[in-house]
NUSE-115682 format. One record per residue (C-alpha): residue number from 1; residue in three letters; chain; x negated, y negated, z. Coordinates in Angstrom, 3 decimals, decimal comma. Layout:
N
resi; resn; chain; x; y; z
NUM; ALA; A; X; Y; Z;
...
This chain:
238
resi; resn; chain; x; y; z
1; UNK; A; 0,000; 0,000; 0,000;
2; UNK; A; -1,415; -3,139; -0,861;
3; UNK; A; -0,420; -6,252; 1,492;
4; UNK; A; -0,639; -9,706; -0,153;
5; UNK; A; 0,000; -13,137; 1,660;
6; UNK; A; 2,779; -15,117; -0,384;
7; UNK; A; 3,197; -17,929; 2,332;
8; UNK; A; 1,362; -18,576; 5,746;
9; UNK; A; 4,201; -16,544; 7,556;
10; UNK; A; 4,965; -14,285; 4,616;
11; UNK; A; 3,755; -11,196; 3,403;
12; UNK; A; 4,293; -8,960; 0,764;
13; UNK; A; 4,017; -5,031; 1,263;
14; UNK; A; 3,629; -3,425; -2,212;
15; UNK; A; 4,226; 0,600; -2,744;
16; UNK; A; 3,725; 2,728; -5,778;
17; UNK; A; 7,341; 2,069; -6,254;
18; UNK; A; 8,950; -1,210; -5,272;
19; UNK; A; 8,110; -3,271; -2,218;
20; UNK; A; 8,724; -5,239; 0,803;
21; UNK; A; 8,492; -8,152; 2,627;
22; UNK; A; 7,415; -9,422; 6,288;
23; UNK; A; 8,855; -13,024; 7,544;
24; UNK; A; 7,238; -14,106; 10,519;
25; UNK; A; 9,031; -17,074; 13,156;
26; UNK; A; 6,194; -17,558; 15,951;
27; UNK; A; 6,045; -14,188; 18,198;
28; UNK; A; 8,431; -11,999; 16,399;
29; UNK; A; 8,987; -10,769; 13,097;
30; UNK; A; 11,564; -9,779; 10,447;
31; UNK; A; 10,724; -6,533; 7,534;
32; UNK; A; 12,813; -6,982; 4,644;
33; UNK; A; 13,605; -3,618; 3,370;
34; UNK; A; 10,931; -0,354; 4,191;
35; UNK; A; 9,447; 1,300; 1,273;
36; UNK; A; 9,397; 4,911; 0,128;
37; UNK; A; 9,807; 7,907; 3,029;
38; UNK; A; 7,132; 8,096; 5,277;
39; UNK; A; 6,408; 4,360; 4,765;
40; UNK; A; 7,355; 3,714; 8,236;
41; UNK; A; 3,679; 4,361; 10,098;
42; UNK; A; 2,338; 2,210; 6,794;
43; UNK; A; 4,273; -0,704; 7,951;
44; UNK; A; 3,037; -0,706; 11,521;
45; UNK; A; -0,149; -0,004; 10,293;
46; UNK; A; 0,193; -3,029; 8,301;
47; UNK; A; 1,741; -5,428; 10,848;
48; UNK; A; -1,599; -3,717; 13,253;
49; UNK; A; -3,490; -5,040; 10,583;
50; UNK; A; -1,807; -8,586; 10,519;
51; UNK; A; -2,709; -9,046; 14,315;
52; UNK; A; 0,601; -8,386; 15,498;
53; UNK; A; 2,259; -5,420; 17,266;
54; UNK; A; 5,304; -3,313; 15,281;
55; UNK; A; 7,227; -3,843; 18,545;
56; UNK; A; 7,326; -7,680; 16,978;
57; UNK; A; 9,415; -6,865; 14,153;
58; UNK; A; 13,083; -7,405; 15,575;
59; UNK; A; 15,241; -6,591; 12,722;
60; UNK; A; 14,587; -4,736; 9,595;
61; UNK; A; 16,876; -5,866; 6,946;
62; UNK; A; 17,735; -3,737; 3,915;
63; UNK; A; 19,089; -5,128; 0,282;
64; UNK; A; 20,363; -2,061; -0,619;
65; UNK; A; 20,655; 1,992; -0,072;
66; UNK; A; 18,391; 2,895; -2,900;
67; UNK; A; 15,436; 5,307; -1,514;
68; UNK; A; 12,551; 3,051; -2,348;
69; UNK; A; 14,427; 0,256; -0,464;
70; UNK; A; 15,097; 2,231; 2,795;
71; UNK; A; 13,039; 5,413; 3,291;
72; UNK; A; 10,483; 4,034; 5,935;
73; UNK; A; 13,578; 2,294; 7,735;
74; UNK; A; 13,846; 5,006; 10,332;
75; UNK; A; 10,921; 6,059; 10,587;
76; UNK; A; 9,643; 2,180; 11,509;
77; UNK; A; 12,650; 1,569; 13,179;
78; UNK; A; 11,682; 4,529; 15,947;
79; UNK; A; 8,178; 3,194; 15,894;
80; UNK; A; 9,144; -0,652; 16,820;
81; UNK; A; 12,544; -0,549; 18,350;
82; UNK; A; 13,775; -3,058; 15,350;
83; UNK; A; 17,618; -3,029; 14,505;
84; UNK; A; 18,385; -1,826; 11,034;
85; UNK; A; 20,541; -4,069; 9,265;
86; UNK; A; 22,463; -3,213; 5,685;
87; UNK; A; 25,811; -4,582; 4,223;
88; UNK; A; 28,807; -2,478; 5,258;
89; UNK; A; 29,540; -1,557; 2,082;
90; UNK; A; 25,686; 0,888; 1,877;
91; UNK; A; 25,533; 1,050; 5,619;
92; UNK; A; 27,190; 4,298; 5,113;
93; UNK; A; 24,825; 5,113; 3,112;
94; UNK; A; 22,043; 4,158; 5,216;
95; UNK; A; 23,255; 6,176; 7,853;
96; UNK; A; 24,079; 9,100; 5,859;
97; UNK; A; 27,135; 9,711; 6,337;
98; UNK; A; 27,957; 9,991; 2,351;
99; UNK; A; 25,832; 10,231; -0,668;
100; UNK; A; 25,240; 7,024; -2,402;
101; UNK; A; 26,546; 6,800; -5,862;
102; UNK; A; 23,857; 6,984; -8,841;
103; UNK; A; 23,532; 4,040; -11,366;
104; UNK; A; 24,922; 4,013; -14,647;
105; UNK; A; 21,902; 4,212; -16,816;
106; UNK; A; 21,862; 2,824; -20,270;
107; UNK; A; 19,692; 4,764; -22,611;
108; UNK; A; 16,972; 2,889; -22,544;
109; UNK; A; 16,729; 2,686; -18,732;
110; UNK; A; 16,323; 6,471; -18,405;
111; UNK; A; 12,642; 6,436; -18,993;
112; UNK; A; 11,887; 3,825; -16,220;
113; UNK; A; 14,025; 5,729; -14,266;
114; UNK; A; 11,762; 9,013; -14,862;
115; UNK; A; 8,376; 7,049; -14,697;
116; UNK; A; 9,647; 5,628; -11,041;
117; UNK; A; 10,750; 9,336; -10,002;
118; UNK; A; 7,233; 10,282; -10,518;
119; UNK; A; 6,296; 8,231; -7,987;
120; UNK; A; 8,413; 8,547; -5,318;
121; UNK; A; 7,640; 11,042; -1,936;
122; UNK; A; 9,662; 14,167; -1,784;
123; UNK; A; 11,869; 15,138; 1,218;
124; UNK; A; 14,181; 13,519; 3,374;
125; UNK; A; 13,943; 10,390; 4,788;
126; UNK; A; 14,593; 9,882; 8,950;
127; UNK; A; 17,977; 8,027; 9,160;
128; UNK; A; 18,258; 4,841; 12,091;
129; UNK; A; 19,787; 5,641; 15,001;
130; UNK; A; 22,213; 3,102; 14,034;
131; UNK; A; 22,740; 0,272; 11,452;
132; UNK; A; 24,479; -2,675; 11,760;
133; UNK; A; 27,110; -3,726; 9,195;
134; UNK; A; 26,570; -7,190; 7,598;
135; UNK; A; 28,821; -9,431; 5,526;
136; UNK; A; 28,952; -12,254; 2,776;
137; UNK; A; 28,268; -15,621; 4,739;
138; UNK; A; 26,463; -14,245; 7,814;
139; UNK; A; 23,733; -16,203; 8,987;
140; UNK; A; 20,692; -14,029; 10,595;
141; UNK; A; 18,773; -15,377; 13,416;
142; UNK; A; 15,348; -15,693; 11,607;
143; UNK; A; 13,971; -18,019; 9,192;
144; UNK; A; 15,692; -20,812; 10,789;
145; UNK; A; 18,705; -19,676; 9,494;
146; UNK; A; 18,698; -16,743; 6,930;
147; UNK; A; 22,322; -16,319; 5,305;
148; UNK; A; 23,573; -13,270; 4,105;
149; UNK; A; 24,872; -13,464; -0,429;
150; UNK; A; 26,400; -10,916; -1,243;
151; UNK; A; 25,058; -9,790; -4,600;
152; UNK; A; 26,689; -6,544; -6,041;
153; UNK; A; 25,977; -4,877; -9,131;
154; UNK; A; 23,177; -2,927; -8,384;
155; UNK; A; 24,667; -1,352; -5,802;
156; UNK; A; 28,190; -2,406; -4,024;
157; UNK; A; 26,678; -3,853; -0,944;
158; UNK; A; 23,326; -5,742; -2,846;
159; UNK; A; 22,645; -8,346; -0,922;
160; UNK; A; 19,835; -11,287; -1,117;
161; UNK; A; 18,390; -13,372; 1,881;
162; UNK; A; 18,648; -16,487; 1,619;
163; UNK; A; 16,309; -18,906; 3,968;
164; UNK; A; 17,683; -22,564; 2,981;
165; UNK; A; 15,175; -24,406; 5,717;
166; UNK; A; 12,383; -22,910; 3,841;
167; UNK; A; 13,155; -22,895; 0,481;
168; UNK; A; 12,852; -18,961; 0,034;
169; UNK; A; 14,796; -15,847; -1,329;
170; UNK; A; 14,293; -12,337; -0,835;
171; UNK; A; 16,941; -10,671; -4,430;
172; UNK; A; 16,780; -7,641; -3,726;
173; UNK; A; 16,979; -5,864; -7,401;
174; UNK; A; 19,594; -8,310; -8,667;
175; UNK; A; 16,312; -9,774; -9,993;
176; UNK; A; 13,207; -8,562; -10,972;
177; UNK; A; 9,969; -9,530; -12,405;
178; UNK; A; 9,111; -7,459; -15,480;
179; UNK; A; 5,582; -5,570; -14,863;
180; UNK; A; 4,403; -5,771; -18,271;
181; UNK; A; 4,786; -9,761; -19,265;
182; UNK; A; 5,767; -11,245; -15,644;
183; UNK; A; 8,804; -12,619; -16,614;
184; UNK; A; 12,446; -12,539; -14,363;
185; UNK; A; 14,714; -10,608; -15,737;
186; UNK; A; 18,214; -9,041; -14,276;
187; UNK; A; 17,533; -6,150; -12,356;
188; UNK; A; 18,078; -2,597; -13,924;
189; UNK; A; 19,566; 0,788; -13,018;
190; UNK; A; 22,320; -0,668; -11,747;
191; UNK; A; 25,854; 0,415; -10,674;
192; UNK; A; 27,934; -1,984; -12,689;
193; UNK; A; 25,552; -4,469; -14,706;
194; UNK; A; 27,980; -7,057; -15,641;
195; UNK; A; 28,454; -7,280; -11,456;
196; UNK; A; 24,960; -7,629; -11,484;
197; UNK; A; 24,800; -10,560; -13,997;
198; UNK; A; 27,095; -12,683; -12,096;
199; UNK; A; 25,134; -11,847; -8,932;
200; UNK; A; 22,177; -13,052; -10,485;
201; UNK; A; 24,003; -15,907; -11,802;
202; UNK; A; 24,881; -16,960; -8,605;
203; UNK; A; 21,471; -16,159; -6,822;
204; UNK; A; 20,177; -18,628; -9,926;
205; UNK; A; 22,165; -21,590; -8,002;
206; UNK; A; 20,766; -21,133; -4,978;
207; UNK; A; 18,048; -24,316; -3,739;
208; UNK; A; 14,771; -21,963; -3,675;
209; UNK; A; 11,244; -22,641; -4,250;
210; UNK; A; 10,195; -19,069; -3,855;
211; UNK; A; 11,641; -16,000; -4,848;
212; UNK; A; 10,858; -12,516; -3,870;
213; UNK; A; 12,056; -9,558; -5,919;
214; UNK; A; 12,053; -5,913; -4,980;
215; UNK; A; 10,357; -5,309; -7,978;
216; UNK; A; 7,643; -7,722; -9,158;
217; UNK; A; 5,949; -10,797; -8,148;
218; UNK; A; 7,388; -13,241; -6,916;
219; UNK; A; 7,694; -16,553; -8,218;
220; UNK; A; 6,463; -19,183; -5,705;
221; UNK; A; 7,346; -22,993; -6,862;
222; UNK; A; 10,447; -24,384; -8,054;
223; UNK; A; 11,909; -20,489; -8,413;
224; UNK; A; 15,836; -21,564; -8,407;
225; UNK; A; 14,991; -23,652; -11,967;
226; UNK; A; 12,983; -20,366; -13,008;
227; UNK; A; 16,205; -18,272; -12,587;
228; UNK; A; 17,880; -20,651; -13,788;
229; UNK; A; 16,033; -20,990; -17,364;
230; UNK; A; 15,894; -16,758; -17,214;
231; UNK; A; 19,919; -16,655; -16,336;
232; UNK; A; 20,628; -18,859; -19,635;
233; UNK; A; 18,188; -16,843; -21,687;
234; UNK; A; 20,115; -13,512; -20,756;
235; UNK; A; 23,250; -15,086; -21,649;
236; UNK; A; 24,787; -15,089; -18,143;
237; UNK; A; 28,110; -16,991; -17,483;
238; UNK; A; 27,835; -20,146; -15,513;
């Protein structure tokens, strides 16, 4: 895993496949969305490495149920005593309680899907003890204020993280940063991609000078006029 500072008190914690991100407000800390399985010990290793303890990390937030998004959740969770937070429409799914539905692929998202597969651990990954539900509108006590958008189209309950004091975004994979040319793009393998359009549409409006994708790098200065010019390229409704 390869840990790269975005901002002062922000951190980005890159896997094989996808990523995540570390806000920190003074003494404590806030993980947005845990990696792979068995990225859980990683994590701690890497907030070790940052000169803090894992028990700092109060919350650990997740965008959305996909595996690459939420396998080290547990397992981190256990390790640092943080609360595991998901929208209540993937909680479920978190939890597991019921298998998440799979995306609708168009054809020529089935080889990324199959290069990504490659990449991903095998096994099961350990569940939270609990996970608390989240909604449209909440506002998080981190970041001076992070609010909960709901963003669905990837998944049902997509959400992005919104930090209005500071300027920054955490998408989720309603947006992405293509690996090949670096340029944002709508994210893919989703459930319903015209859902996933108007979430990125709406993410676009947001006031944000940096934006961090859960695939990608993130775009740091003047990101909201970046989605913006990306959102009218890919035809999305304003």
């Amino acid at each position: 895993m390869d840990v790269i500072e975005i901002l002062p008190r922000l951190h980005l914690l890159r896997f094989p496949v996808g990523q995540a991100y570390l806000w920190r407000d003074g003494d404590e800390s806030t993980l947005i969305d845990a990696g792979t399985i068995g990225a859980g010990r990683t994590i701690a290793d890497a907030v070790t490495a940052l000169g803090r303890a894992p028990s700092d990390v109060r919350r650990i937030v997740l965008t959305h149920f996909h595996e690459d998004h939420v396998g080290g959740a547990g397992e981190f969770a256990a390790l640092s005593g943080a609360r595991v937070l998901a929208h209540r429409s993937d909680a479920p799914f978190v939890r597991g309680e019921l298998p998440g539905p799979p995306p609708v692929f168009e054809d020529w998202e089935l080889p990324i899907h199959a290069a990504a597969a490659e990449h991903l651990p095998p096994g099961d990954p350990v569940r939270p003890d609990s996970v608390g539900e989240l909604s449209d509108g909440d506002v998080l006590d981190f970041g001076g204020g992070a609010r909960v958008v709901h963003a669905p189209g990837h998944t049902d309950g997509s959400i992005a993280i919104h930090l209005p004091e500071h300027g920054v975004l955490f998408t989720g994979d309603a947006v992405a940063a293509s690996p090949v040319t670096g340029s944002v793009m709508p994210g893919v393998l989703n459930l319903d991609r015209a859902r996933t359009l108007a979430s990125f549409r709406r993410l676009a409006e947001l006031d944000t000078e940096v934006a961090c994708f859960g695939h990608g790098d993130p775009v740091v200065g003047r990101a909201s006029a970046v989605l913006r010019k990306a959102a009218d390229a890919y035809g999305v409704p304003g």
